[in-house]
Structure formats: C-alpha cells, structure tokens
N, C-alpha and C positions, 0 to 999 in steps of 0.2 A: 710435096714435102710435108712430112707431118706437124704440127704443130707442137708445142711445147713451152709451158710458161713456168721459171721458175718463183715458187713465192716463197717468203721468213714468214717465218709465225711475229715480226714484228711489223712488220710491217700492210648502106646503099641512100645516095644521097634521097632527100624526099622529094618527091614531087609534089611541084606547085601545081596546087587543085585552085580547077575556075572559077572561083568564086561569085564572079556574077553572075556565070547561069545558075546557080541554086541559090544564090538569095532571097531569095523567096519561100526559099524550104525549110520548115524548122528541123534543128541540129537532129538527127538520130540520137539516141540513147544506147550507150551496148553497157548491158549490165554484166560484170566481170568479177567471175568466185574463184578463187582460188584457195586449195585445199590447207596451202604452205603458208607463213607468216609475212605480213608485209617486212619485218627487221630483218628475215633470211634471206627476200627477194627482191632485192631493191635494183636486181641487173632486171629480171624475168616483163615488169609493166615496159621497162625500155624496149628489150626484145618484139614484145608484141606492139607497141608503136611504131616499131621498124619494121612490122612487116604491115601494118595500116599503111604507112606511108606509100606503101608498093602499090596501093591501088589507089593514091591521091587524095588519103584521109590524113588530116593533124589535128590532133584531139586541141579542143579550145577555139578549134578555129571553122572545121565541118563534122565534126563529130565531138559527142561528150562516151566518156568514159566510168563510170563508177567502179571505184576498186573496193572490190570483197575480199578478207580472206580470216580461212576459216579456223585458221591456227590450228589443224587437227580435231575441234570440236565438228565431228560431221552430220551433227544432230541439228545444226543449226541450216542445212543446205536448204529445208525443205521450205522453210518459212522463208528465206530473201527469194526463191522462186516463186514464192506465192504472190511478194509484192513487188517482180518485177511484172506477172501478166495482170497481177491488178493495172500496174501503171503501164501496163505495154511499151515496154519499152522497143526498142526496135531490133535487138537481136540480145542473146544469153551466152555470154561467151566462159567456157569452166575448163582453162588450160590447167593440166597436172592432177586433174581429182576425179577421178571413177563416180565418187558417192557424191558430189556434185551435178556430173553429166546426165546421171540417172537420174537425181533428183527433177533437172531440169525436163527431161524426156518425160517425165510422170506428170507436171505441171502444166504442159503446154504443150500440143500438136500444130499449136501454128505458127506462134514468134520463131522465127530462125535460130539455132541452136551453133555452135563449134565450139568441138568439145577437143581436149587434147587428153587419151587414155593411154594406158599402160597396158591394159587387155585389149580383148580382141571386140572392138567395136558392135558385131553381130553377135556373140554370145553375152553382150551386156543388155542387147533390145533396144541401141542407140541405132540401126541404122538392118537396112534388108540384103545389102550387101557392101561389098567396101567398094567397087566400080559405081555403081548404081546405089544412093541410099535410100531413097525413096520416100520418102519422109520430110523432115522439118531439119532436120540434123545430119552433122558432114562435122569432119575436121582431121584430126592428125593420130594417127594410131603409131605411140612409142615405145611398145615392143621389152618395157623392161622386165615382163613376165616373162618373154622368149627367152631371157638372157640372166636365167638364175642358173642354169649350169654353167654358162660361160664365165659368171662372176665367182660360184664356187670352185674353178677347176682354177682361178687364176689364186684365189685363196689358199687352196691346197697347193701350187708352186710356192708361194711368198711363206707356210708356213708347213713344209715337207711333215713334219711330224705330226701333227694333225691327228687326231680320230675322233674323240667327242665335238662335233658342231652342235653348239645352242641355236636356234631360232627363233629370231625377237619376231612374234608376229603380232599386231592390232587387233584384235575380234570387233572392236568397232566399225574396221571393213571388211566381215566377212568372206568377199567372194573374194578379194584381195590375198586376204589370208589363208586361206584356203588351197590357191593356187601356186602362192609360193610354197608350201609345205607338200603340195603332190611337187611340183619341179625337181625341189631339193631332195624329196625321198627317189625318185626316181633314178635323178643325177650320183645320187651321195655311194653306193653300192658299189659301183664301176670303179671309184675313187678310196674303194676301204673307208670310208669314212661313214660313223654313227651319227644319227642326225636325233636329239630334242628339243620341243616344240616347247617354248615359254610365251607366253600370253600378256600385254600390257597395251590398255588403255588411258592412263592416266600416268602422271609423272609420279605419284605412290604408287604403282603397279611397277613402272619400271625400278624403284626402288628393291619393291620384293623383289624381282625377276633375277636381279644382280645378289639379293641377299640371298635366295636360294643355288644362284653360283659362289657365291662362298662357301659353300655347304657341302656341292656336289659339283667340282669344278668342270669345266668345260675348255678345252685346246683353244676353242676363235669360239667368236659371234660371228653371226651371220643375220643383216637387219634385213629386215624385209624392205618391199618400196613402200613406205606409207607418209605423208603428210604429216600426219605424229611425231612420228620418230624423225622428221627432219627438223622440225620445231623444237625438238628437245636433242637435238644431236651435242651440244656440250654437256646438259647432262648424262649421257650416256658415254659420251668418250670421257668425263672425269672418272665416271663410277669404273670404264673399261680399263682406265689406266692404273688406277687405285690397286686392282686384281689383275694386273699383268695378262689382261685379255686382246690376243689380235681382231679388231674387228673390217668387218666387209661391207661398204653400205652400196648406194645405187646412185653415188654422184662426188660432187670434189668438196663440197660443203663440210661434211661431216668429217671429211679428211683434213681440212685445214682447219680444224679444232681439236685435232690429235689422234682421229680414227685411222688405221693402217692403209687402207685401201678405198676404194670409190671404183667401178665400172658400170656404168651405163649409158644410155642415151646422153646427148648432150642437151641438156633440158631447156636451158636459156634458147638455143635453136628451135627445139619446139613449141616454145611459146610466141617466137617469130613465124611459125608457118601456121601457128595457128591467127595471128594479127593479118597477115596472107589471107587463109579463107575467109576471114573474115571482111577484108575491104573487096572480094571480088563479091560476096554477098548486098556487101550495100550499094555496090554498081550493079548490081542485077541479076549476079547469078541465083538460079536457085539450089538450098540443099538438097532437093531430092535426084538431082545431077552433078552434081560438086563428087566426084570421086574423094573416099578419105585419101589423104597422105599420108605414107610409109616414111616413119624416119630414116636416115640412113646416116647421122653422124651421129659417133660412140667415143665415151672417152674414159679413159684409165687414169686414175689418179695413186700417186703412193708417197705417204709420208715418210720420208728416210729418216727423221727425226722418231718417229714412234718403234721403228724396225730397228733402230741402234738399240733404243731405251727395250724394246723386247729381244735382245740377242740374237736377234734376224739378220739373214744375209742376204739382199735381196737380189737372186741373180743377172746378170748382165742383159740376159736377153731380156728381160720385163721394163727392166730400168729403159733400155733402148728404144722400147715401144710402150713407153710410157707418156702422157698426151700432159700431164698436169705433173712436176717431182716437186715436194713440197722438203726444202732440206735448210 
C-alpha cells in the first residue's frame, strides 16, 4: 500500500548492546559530514541512528557521533577530513554529499569510509566495484542522477506547456553538475522541451540566476541535486514564486516551502542504510567486502497549493501516485 502524508504549510526497535563485554573498550568515534544544513536535517541524524541501532550501536552509550555539516560550503570537506585522520577516529561517515565522500577517499586509505552518493560510486574513485569495493569505503548508492529524466518527464505532465527549462546547476560540484546537464539534455529532446543552463554557487549567484529569468523568462526550473540549493530552498522558492516559476527539485523539503514538485530517492531512508553499514562495520565487517547498497525507495511530492497559485491542473493520475500532497 503506498504511503502518503498529507501536510499544511501551517503546520525498528534498538537493540540492547552488551555492554559488559566492551567495557573495556573505548567509545569508537564515527566522524559525520553532511553536505545539507543541520536546520533542514533534523529527521536525517535520527535516520542514521536507526540504522546504528540495527547492528546494536546507541550513540552516548557504545558509540560517539560527531555531526558535520557543510551547509553547501564544499570547500570546507577537505580540512574536517584532515582532522578526523589526524585524530583517527574510527570510521568517516558523508551520507548525502559526493564532495565529502571524495574528499574522505583522498584523505585516508585506511579509516573505514560510508559514504551515501547520488552518482555511481565507481566513476567517483570511491570504490572498484559495487559487489566487491575493495578498498576502505562501502555504503549506499542513491541513484538521484539515474532519475533526472524521470523527474523532468513528471514536470513536463504537471506543467504540459512547458518548452524553455532553466537549469539551476552549483559549479561548486562540478561532476554533479555536469551530469545533471548531459541527463536533462539528453532527456529534454524526446519531450520538445529547450533546456538552459544557469549556474549559482552562492545565495548572490542565485539572486542573478532568477534576475536574469526576469529578463529572459523561463516555463519551470529545474534544480539540480545539490546540497546548496537544499540549504537555500526558501530562498529559491520565494524568488520562484515572486516570477510565477513552476519549479522541480529532488525531495519534499523544497516542496513544503512552496516549490511545485520534489521526486527522488527517499533520502531520510538513505541515511538509515547508510547508519546500517555503518554499525555492521564496527562489528567487524570489512569495506572492502560490504557490497554498496542500491536504493530502492522514491518519493513524489506535489504542492497543490503552488499548482492552484500557478493555474495548474494537476492530473488525477499524479495526484494518485503521489507519495507526499502538500494542500
């Protein structure tokens, strides 16, 4: 039965770990970066608690925890990697962030790594294959690159008339970037629909990007997956609302602050399997055996408040397999 939560804009049990046989062990340390803002993510550290718990870890009690995050600044990845293998901590955990995972892979060949990516694990240099990784680093591959035609094909439904798409891409992650702009130009074609590429690092970049859609207007947006732009996603849905823009992002956040639509991985869930590899790791497994994990929950989100306010119909069949209606 599929799931479905409606929200207003106003609105697995743990296991007890033995503690007497490891008393004598001091706590592990997993040092934890995350690409997105601790204010956005306040579900995502639970998640991956809930999946530690699966292998009989409760932070405070056999395990300690340090929460990073990088609020979109990914210039900063390089230096908390430097000073977790100064202090060796006991594992490098970078659920949601590319330019984290990598960072981590470039710092350390031997602390244990789980990473949770949006790309494909083997063309980032995280890992030698996804059965086998060979290496230091394992974790969860979520696929929201796979699924930029799938999000623009469900854009083009929600907004039939359509032909100029803008694309908000970060150049701060380039291979990120990059690869949603081959996806969408490849996708965009099939769908009659023009695709341009607008560029913003900075919360003044996305300012221009929207001041140069007042200039040369654009049908929808189309965000890319970036940490950035989830950090700024009211910014961007006021500036998109201001200009009567439908926009597309890659989860339900940016939809329940006024953005049209959200599909992708169900992210909260990826951050639980990645808290998973990670507690089978400090019971003993190793990464260079830990097969990555394939996401396999996706969710759809649609504002019916923003599709009224842009004279949107949203048809019945979306509405129906719609996972998150925000009305």
């Amino acid at each position: 039965m599929r799931r479905r939560e409606f929200i207003t804009l106003l609105g697995g049990a743990a296991v007890v770990w033995p503690l007497a046989a490891r008393a004598q062990q001091p706590m592990p340390v997993i040092g934890f970066v995350s690409g997105s803002s601790r204010e956005m993510a306040a579900d995502r550290p639970a998640a991956f608690r809930r999946g530690l718990s699966q292998g009989g870890f409760v932070e405070g009690q056999n395990v300690a925890v340090e929460y990073h995050w990088l609020d979109g600044q990914y210039d900063q990845a390089s230096s908390l990697m430097a000073d977790f293998v100064r202090r060796q901590v006991a594992m490098i955990a970078t659920p949601g962030s590319d330019v984290a995972a990598r960072a981590a892979k470039a710092a350390t060949a031997t602390i244990p790594i789980v990473f949770g990516v949006a790309q494909d694990p083997v063309k980032l240099g995280l890992v030698a294959s996804l059965n086998r990784p060979g290496g230091n680093a394992t974790g969860v591959n979520f696929f929201l690159g796979e699924l930029v035609a799938k999000r623009l094909g469900l854009l083009h439904q929600l907004v039939p008339k359509a032909v100029r798409i803008a694309v908000l891409v970060n150049p701060g992650a380039p291979q990120n970037a990059e690869t949603t702009v081959r996806d969408i130009s490849e996708a965009a074609p099939a769908l009659g629909l023009q695709v341009r590429v607008l560029k913003a690092s900075t919360s003044s970049e996305i300012e221009a990007a929207f001041a140069t859609l007042a200039h040369e207007p654009a049908d929808a947006l189309f965000i890319s997956n970036d940490g950035f732009f989830a950090t700024r996603r009211l910014q961007i849905a006021i500036l998109a609302t201001r200009q009567g823009i439908p926009t597309a992002a890659t989860d339900r956040e940016p939809v329940e602050v006024g953005g049209l639509m959200g599909y992708g991985t169900d992210v909260v869930d990826m951050y639980r399997l990645v808290g998973v590899s990670a507690g089978q790791i400090l019971n003993g497994a190793k990464p260079a055996e830990l097969p990555v994990v394939q996401s396999t929950k996706f969710e759809f989100s649609i504002n019916l408040i923003t599709a009224k306010a842009l004279g949107l119909t949203v048809p019945p069949s979306l509405l129906a397999g719609a996972d998150v209606v925000i009305e």
